[in-house]
Biopython code that builds the backbone (N, CA, C, O; Angstrom):
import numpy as np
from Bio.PDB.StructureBuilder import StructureBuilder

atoms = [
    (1, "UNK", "N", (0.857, -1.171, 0.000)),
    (1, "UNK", "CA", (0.000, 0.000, 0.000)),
    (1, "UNK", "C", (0.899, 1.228, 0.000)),
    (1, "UNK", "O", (1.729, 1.481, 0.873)),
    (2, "UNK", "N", (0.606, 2.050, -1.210)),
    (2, "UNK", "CA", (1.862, 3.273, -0.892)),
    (2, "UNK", "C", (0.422, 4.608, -0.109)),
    (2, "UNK", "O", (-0.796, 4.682, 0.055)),
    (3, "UNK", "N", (1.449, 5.254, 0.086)),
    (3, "UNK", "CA", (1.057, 6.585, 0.796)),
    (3, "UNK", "C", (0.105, 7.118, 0.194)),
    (3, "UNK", "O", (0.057, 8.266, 0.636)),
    (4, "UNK", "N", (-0.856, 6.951, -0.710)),
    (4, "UNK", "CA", (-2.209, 7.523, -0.991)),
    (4, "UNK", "C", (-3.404, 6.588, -0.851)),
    (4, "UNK", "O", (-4.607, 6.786, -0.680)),
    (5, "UNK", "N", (-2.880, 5.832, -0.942)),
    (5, "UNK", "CA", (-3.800, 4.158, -0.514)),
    (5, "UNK", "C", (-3.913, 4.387, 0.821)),
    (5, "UNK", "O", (-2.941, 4.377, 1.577)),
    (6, "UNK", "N", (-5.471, 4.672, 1.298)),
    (6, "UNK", "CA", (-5.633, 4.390, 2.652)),
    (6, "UNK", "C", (-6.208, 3.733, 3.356)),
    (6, "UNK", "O", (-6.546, 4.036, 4.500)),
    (7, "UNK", "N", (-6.503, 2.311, 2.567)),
    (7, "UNK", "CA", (-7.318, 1.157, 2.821)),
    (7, "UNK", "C", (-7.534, 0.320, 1.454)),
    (7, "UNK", "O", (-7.783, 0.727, 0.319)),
    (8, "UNK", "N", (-7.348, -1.027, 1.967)),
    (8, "UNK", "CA", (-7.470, -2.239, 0.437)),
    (8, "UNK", "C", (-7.859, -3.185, 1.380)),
    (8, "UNK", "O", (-7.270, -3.376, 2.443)),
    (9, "UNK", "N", (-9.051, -3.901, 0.919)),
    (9, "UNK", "CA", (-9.471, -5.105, 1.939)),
    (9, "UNK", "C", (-10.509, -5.786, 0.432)),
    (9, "UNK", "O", (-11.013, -5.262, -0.561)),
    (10, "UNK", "N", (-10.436, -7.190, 0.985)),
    (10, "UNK", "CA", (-11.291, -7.873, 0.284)),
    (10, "UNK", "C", (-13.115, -7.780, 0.530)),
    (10, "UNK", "O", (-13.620, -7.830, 1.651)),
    (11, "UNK", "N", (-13.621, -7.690, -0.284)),
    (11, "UNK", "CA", (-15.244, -7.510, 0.272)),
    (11, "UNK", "C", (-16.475, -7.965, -1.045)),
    (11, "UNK", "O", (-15.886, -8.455, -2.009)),
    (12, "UNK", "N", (-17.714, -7.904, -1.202)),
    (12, "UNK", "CA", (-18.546, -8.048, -1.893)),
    (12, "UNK", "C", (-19.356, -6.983, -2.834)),
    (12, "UNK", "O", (-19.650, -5.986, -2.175)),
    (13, "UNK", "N", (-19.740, -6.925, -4.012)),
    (13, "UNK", "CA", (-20.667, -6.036, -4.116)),
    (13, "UNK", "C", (-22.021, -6.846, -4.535)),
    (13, "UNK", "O", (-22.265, -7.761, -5.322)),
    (14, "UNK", "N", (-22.622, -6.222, -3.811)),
    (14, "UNK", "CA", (-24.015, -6.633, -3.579)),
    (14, "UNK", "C", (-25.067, -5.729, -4.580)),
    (14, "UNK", "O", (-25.153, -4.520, -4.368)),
    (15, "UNK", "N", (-25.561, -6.118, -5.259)),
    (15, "UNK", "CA", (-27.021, -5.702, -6.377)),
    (15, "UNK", "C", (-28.210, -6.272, -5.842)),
    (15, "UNK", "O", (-28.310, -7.496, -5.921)),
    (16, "UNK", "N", (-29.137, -5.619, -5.310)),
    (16, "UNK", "CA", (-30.490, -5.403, -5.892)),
    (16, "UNK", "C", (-31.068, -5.307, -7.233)),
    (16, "UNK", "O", (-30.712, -4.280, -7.810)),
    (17, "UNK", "N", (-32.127, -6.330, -8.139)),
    (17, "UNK", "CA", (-32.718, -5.608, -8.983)),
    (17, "UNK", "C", (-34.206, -5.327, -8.771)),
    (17, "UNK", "O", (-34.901, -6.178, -8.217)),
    (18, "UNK", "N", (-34.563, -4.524, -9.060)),
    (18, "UNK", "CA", (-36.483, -4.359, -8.385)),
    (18, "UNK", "C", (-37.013, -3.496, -9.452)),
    (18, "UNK", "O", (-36.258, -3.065, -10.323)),
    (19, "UNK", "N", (-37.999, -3.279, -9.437)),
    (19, "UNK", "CA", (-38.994, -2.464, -10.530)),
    (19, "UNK", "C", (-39.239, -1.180, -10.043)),
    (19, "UNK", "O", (-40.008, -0.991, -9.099)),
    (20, "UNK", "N", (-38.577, -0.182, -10.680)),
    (20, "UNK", "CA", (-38.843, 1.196, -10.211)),
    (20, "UNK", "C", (-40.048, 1.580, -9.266)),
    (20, "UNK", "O", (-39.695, 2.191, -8.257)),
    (21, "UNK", "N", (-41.515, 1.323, -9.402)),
    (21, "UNK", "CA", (-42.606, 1.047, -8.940)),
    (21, "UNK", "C", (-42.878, 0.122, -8.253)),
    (21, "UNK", "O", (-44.044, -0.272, -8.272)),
    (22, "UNK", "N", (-42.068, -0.430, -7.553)),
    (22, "UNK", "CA", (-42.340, -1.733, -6.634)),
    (22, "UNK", "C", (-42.131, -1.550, -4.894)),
    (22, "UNK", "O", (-41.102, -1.159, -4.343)),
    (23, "UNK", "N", (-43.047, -1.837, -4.420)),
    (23, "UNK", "CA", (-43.109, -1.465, -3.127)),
    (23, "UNK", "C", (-43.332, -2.219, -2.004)),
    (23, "UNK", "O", (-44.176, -3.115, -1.981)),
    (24, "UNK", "N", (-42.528, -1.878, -0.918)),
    (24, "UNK", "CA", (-42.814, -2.050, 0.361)),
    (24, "UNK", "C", (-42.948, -1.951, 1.703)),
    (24, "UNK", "O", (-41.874, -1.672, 2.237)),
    (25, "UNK", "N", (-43.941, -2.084, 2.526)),
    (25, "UNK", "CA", (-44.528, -1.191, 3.284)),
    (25, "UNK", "C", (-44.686, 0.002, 3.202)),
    (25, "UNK", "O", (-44.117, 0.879, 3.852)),
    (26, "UNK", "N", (-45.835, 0.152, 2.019)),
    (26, "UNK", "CA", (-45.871, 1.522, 1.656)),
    (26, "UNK", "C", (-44.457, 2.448, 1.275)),
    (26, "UNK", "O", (-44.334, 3.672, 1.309)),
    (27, "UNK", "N", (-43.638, 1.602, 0.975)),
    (27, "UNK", "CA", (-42.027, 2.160, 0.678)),
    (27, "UNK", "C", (-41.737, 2.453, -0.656)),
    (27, "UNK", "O", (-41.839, 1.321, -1.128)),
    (28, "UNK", "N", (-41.443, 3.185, -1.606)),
    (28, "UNK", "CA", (-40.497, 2.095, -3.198)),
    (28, "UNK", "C", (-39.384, 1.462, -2.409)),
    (28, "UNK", "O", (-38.602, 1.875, -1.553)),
    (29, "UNK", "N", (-39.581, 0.393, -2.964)),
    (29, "UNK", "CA", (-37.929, -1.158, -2.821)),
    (29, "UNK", "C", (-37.013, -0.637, -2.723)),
    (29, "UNK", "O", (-36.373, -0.490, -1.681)),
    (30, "UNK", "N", (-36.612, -0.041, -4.333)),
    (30, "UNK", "CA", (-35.373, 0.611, -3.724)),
    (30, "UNK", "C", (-34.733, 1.268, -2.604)),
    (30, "UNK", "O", (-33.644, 1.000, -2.098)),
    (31, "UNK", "N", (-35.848, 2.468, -2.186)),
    (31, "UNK", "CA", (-35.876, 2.950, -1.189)),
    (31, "UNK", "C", (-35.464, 2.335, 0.319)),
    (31, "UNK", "O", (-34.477, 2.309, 1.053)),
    (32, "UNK", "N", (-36.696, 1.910, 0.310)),
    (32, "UNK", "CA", (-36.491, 0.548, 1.785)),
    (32, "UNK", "C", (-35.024, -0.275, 1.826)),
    (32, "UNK", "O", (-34.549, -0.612, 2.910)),
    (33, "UNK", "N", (-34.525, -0.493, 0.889)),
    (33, "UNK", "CA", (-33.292, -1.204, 0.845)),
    (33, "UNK", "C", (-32.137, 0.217, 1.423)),
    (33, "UNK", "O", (-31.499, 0.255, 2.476)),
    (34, "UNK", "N", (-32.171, 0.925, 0.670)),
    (34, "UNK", "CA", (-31.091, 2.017, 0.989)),
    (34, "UNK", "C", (-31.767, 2.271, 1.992)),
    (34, "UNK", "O", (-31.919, 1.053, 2.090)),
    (35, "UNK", "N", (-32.391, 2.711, 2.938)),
    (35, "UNK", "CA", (-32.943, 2.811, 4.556)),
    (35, "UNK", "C", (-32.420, 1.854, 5.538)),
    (35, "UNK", "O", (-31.849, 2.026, 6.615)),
    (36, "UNK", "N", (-32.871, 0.466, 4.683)),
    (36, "UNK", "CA", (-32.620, -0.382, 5.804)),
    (36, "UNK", "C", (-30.354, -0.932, 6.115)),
    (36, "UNK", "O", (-29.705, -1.378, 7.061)),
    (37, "UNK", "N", (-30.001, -0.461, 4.514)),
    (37, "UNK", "CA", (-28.372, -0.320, 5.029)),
    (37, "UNK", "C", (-27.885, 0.631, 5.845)),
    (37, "UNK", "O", (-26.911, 0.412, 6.565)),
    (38, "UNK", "N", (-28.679, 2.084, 5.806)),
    (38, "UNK", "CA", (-28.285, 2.949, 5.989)),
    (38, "UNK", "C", (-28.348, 2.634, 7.625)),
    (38, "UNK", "O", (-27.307, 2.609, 8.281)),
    (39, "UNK", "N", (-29.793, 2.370, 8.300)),
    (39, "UNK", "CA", (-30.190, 1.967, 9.399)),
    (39, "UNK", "C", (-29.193, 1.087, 10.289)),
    (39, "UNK", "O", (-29.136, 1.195, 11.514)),
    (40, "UNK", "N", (-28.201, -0.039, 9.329)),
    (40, "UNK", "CA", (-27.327, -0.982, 9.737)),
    (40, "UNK", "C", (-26.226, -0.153, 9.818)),
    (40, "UNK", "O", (-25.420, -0.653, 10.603)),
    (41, "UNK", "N", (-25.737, 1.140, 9.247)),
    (41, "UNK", "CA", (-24.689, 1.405, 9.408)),
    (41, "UNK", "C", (-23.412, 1.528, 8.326)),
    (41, "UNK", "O", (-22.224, 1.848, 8.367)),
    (42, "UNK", "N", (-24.422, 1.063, 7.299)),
    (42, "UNK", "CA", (-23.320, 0.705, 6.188)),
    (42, "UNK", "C", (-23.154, 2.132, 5.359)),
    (42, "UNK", "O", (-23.910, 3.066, 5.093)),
    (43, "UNK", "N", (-21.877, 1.835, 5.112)),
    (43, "UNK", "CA", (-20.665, 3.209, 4.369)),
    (43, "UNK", "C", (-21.722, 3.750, 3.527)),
    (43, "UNK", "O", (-22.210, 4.873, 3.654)),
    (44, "UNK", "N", (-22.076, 2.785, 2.568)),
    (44, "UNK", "CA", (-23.276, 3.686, 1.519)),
    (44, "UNK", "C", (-23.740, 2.551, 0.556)),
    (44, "UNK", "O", (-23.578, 1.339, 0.705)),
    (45, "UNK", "N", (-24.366, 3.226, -0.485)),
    (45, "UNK", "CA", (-25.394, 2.700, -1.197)),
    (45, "UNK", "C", (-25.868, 3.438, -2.210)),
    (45, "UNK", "O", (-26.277, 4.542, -1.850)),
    (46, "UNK", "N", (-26.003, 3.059, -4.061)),
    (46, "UNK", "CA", (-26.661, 3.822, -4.529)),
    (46, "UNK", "C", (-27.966, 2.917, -5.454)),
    (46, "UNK", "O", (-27.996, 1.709, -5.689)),
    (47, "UNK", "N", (-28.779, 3.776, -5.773)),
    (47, "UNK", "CA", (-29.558, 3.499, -7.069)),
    (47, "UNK", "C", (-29.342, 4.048, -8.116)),
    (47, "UNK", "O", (-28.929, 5.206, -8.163)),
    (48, "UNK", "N", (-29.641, 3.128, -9.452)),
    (48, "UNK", "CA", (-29.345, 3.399, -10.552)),
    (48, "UNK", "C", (-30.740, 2.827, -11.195)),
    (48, "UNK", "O", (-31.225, 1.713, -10.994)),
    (49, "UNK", "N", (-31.437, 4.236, -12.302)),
    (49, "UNK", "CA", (-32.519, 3.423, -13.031)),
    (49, "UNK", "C", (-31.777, 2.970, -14.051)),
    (49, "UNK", "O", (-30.611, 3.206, -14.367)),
    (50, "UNK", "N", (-32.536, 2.347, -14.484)),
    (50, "UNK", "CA", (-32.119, 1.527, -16.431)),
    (50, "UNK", "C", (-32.621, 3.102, -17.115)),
    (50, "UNK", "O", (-32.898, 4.121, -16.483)),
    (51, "UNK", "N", (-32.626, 2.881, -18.708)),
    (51, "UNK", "CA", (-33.004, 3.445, -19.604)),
    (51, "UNK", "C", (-33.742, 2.667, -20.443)),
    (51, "UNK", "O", (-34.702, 3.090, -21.087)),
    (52, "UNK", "N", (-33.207, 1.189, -20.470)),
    (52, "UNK", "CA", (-33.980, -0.063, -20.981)),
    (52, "UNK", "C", (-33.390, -1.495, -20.466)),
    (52, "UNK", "O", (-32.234, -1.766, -20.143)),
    (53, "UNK", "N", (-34.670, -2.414, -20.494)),
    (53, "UNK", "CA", (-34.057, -3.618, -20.291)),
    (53, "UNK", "C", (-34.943, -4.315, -20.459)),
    (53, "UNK", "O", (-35.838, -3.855, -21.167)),
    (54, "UNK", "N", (-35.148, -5.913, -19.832)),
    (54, "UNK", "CA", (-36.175, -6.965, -19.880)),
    (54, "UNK", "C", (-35.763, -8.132, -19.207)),
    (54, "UNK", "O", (-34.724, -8.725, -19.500)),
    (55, "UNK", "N", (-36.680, -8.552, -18.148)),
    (55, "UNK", "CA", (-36.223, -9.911, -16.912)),
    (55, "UNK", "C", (-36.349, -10.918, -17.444)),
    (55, "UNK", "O", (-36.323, -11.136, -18.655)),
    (56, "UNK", "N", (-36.530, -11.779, -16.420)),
    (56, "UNK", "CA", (-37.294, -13.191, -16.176)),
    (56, "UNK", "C", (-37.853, -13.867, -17.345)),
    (56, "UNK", "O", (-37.712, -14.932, -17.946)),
    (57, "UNK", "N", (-38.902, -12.249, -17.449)),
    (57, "UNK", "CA", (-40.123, -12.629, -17.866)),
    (57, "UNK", "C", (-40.355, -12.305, -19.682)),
    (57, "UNK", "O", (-41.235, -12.468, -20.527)),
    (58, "UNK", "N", (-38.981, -11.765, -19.598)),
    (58, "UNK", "CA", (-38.881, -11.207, -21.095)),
    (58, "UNK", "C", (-39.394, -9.738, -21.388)),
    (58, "UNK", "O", (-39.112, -9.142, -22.428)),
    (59, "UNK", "N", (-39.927, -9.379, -20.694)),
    (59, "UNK", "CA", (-40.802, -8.081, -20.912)),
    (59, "UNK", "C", (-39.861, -7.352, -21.233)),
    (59, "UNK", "O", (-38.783, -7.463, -20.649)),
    (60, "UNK", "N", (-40.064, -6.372, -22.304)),
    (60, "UNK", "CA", (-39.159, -5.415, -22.959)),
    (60, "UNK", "C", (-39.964, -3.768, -22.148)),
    (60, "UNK", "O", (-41.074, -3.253, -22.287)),
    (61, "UNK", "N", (-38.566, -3.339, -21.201)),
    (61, "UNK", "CA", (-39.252, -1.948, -20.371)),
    (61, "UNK", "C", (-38.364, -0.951, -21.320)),
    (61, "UNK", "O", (-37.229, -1.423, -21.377)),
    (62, "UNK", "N", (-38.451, 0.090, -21.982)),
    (62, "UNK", "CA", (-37.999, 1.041, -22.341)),
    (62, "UNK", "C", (-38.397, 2.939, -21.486)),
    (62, "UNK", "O", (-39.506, 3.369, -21.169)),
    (63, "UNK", "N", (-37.147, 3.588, -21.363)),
    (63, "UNK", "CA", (-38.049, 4.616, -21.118)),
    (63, "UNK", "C", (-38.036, 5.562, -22.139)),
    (63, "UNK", "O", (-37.183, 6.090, -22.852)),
    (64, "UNK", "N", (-39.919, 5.646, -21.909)),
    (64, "UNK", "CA", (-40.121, 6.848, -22.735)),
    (64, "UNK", "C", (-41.232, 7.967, -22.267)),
    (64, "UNK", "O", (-41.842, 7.992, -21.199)),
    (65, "UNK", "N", (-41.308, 8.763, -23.221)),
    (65, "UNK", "CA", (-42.691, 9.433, -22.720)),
    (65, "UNK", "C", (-43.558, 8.944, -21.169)),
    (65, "UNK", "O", (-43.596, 9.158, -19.957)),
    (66, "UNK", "N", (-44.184, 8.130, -22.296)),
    (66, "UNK", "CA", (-45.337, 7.547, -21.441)),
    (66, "UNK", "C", (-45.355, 6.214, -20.349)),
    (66, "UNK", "O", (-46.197, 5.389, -19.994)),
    (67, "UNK", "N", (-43.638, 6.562, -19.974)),
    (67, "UNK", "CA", (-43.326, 5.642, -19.191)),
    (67, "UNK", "C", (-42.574, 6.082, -18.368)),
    (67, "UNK", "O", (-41.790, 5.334, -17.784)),
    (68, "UNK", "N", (-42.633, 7.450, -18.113)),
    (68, "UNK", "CA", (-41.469, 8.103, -17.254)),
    (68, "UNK", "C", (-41.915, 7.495, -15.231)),
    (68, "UNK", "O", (-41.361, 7.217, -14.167)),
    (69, "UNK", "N", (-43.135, 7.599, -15.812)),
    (69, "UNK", "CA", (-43.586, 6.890, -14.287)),
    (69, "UNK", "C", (-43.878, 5.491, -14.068)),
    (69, "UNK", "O", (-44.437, 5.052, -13.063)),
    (70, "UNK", "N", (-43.472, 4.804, -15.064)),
    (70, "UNK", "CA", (-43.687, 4.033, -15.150)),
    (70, "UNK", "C", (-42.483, 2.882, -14.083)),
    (70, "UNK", "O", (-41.955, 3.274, -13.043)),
    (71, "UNK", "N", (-42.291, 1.521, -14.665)),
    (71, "UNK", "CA", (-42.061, 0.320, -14.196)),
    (71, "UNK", "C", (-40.322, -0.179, -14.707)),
    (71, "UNK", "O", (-40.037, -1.345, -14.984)),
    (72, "UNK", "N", (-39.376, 0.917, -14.742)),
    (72, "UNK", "CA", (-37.998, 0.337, -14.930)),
    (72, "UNK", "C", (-37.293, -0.217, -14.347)),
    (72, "UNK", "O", (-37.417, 0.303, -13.238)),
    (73, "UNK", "N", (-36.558, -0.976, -14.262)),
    (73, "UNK", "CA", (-35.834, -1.245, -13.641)),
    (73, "UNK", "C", (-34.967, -0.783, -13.003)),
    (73, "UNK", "O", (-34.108, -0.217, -13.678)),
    (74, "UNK", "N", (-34.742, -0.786, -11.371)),
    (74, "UNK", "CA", (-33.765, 0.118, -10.724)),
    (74, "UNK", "C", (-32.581, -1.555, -9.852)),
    (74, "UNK", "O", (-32.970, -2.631, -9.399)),
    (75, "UNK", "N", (-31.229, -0.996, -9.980)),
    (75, "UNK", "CA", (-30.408, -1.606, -9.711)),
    (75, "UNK", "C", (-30.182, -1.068, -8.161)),
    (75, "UNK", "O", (-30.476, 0.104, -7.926)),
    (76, "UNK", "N", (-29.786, -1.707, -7.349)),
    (76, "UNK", "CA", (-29.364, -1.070, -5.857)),
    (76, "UNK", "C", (-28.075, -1.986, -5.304)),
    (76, "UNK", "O", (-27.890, -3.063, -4.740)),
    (77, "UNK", "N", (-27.285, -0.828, -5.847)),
    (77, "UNK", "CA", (-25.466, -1.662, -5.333)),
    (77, "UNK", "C", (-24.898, -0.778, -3.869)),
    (77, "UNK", "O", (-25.020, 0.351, -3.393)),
    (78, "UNK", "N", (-24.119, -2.259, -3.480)),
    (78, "UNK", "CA", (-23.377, -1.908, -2.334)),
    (78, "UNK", "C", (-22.178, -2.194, -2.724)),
    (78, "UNK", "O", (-22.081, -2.905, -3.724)),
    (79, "UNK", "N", (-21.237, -1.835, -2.209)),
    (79, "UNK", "CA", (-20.002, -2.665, -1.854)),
    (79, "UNK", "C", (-19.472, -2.769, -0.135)),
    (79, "UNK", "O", (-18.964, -1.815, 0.454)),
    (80, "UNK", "N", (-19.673, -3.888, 0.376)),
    (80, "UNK", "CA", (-19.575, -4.242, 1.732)),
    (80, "UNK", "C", (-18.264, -5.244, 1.998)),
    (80, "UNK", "O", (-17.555, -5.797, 1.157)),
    (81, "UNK", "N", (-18.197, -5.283, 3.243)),
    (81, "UNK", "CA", (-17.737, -6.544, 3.967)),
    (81, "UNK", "C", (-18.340, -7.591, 3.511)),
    (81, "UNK", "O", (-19.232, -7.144, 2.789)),
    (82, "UNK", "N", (-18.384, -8.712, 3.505)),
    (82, "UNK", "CA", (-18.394, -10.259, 3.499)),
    (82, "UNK", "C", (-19.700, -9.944, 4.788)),
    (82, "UNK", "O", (-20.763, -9.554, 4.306)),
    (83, "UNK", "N", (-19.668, -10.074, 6.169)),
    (83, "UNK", "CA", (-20.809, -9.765, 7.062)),
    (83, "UNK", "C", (-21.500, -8.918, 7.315)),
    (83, "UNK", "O", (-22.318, -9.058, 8.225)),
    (84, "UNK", "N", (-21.379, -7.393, 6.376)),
    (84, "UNK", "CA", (-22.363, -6.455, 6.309)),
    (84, "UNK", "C", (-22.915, -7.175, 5.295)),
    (84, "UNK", "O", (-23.926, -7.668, 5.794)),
    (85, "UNK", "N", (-22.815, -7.616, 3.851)),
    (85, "UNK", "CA", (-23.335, -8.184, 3.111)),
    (85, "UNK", "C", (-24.238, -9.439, 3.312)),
    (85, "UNK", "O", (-24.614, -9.868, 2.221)),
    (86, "UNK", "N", (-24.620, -10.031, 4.182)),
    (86, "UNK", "CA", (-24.903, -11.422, 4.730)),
    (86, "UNK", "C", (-26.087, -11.051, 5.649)),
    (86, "UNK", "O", (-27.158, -11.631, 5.827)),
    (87, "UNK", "N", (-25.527, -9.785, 6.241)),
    (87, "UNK", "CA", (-26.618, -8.727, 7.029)),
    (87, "UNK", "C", (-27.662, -8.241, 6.566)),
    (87, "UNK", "O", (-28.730, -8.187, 7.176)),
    (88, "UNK", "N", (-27.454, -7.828, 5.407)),
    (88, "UNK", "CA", (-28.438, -7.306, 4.704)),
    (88, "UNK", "C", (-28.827, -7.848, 3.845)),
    (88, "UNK", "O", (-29.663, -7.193, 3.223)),
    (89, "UNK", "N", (-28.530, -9.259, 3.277)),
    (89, "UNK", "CA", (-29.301, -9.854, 2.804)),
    (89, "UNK", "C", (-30.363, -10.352, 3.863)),
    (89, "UNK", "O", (-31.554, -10.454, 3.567)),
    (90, "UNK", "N", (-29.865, -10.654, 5.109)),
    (90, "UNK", "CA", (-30.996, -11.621, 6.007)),
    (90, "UNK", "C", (-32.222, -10.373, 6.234)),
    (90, "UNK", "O", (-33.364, -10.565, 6.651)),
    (91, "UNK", "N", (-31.866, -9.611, 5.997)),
    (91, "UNK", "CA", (-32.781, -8.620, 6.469)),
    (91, "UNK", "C", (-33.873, -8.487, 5.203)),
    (91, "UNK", "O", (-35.081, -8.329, 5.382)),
    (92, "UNK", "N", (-33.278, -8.573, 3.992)),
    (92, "UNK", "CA", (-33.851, -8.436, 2.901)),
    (92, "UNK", "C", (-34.805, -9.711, 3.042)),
    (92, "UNK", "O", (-36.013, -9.501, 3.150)),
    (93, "UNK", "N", (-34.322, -11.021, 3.046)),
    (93, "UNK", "CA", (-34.957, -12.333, 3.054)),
    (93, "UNK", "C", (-35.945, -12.355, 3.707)),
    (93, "UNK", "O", (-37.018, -12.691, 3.205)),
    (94, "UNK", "N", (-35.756, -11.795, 5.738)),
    (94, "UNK", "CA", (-36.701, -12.238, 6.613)),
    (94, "UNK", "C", (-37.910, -11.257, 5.835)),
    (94, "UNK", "O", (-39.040, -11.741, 5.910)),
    (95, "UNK", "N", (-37.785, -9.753, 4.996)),
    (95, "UNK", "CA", (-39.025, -8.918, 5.162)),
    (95, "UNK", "C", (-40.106, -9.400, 3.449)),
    (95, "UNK", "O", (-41.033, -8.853, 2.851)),
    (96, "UNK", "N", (-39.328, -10.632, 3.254)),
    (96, "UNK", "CA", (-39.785, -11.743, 2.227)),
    (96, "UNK", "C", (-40.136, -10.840, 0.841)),
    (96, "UNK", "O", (-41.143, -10.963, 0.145)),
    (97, "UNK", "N", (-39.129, -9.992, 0.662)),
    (97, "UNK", "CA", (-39.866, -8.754, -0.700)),
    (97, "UNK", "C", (-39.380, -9.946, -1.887)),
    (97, "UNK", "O", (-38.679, -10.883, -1.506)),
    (98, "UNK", "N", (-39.663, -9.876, -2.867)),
    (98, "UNK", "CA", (-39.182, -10.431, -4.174)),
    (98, "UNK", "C", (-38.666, -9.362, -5.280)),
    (98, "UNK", "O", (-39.198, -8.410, -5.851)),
    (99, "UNK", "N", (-37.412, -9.950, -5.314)),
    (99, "UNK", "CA", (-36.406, -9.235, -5.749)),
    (99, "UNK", "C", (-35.588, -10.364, -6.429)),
    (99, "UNK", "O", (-35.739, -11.542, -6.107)),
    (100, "UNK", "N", (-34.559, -9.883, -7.554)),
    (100, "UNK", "CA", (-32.916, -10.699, -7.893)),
    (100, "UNK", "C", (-32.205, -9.824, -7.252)),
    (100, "UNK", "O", (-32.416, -8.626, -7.062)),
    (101, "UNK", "N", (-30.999, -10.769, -6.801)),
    (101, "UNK", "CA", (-29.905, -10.049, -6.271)),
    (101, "UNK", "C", (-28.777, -10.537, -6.899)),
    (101, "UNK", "O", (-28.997, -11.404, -7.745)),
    (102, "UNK", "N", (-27.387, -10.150, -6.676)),
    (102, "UNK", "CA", (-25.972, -10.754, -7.377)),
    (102, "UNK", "C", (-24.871, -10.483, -6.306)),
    (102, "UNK", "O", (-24.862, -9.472, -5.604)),
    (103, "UNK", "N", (-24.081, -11.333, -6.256)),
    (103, "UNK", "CA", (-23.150, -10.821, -5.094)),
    (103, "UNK", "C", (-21.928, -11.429, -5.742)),
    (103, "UNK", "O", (-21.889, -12.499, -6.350)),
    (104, "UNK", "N", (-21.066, -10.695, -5.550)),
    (104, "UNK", "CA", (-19.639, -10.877, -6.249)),
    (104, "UNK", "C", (-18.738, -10.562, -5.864)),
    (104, "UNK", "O", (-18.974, -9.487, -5.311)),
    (105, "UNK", "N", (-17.499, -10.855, -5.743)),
    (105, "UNK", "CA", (-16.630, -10.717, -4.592)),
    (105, "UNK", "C", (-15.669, -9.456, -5.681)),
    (105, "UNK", "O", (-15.447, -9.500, -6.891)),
    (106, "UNK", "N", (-15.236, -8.323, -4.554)),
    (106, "UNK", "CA", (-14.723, -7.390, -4.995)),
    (106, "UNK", "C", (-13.285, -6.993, -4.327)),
    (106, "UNK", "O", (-12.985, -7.560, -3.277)),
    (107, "UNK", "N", (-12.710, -6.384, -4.690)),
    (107, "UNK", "CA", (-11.063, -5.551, -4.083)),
    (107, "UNK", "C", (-11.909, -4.649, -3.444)),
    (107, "UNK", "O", (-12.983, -4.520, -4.031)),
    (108, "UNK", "N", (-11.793, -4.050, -2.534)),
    (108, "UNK", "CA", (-11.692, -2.775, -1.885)),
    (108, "UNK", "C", (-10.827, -1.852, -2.192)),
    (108, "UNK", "O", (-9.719, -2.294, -2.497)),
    (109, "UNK", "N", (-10.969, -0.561, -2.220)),
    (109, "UNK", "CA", (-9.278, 0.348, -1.778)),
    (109, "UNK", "C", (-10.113, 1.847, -2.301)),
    (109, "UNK", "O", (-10.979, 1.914, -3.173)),
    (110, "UNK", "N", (-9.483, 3.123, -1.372)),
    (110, "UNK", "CA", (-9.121, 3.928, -1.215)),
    (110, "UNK", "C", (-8.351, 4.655, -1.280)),
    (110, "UNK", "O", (-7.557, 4.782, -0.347)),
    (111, "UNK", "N", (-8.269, 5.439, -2.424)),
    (111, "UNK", "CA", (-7.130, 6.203, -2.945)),
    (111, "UNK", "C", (-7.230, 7.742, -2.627)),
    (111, "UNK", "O", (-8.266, 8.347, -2.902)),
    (112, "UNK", "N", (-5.960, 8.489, -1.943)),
    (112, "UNK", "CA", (-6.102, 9.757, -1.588)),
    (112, "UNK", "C", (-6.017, 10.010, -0.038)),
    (112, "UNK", "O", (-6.208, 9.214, 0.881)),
    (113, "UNK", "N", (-5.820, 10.783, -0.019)),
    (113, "UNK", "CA", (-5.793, 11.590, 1.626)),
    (113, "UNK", "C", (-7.140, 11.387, 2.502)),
    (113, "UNK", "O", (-8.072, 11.508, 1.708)),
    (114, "UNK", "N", (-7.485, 11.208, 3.401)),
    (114, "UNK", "CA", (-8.868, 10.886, 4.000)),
    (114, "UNK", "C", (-9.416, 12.990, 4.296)),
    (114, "UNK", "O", (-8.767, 13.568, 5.168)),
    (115, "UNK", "N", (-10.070, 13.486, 3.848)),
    (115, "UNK", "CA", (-10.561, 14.600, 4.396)),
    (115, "UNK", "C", (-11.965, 14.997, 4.658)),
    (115, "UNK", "O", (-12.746, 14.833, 3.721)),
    (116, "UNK", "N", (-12.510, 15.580, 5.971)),
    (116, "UNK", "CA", (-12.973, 15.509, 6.425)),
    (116, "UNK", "C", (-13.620, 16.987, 5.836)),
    (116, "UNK", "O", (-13.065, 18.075, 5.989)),
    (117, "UNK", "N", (-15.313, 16.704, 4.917)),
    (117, "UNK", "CA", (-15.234, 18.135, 4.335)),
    (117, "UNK", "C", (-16.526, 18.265, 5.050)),
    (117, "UNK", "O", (-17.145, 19.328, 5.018)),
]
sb = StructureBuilder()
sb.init_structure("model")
sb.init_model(0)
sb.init_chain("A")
sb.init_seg("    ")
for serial, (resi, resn, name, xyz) in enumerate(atoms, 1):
    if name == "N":
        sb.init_residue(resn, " ", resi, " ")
    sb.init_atom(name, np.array(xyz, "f"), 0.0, 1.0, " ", f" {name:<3s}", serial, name[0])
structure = sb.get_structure()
């Protein structure tokens, strides 16, 4: 590790995929997911919509017009520890939402001075 490296550890990144419009407890998914890491403590979390795609089920989602409110697909990545990741899946599992997820083992690291803005 040289002198701008201020952390390298092995860890996971974790995906959510859910339907822009998909909800729980009165939540959007996405949402509830980034709450409930945030709630655990974890570094962070983002969402990302699609522009286009199609699941499972084949369904072709595009956005357009008349779909801006509509049903896209939103991705929800972490990159964690190995047991923040395990954490928040059980949490995801016990509140039984239906979702795909992907977990893949990642490098960590931190490049730069740590500052406190």
């Amino acid at each position: 590790m040289n002198a701008t490296e201020t952390m390298h550890l092995q860890g996971v990144n974790l995906r959510f995929y859910v339907h822009s419009n998909a909800k729980h407890k009165g939540r959007l998914l996405y949402e509830w997911i980034l709450e409930q890491a945030r709630d655990q403590g974890l570094a962070g979390g983002s969402a990302f919509r699609a522009i286009a795609g199609f699941g499972r089920h084949g369904v072709l989602h595009e956005e357009a017009f008349f779909e801006l409110a509509g049903d896209m697909p939103v991705r929800v990545e972490f990159v964690l520890r190995d047991s923040e990741a395990e954490q928040l899946l059980n949490t995801v599992r016990e509140a039984e939402v239906e979702l795909v997820y992907t977990s893949s083992p990642v490098e960590i690291g931190v490049l730069g001075q740590h500052k406190n803005n």
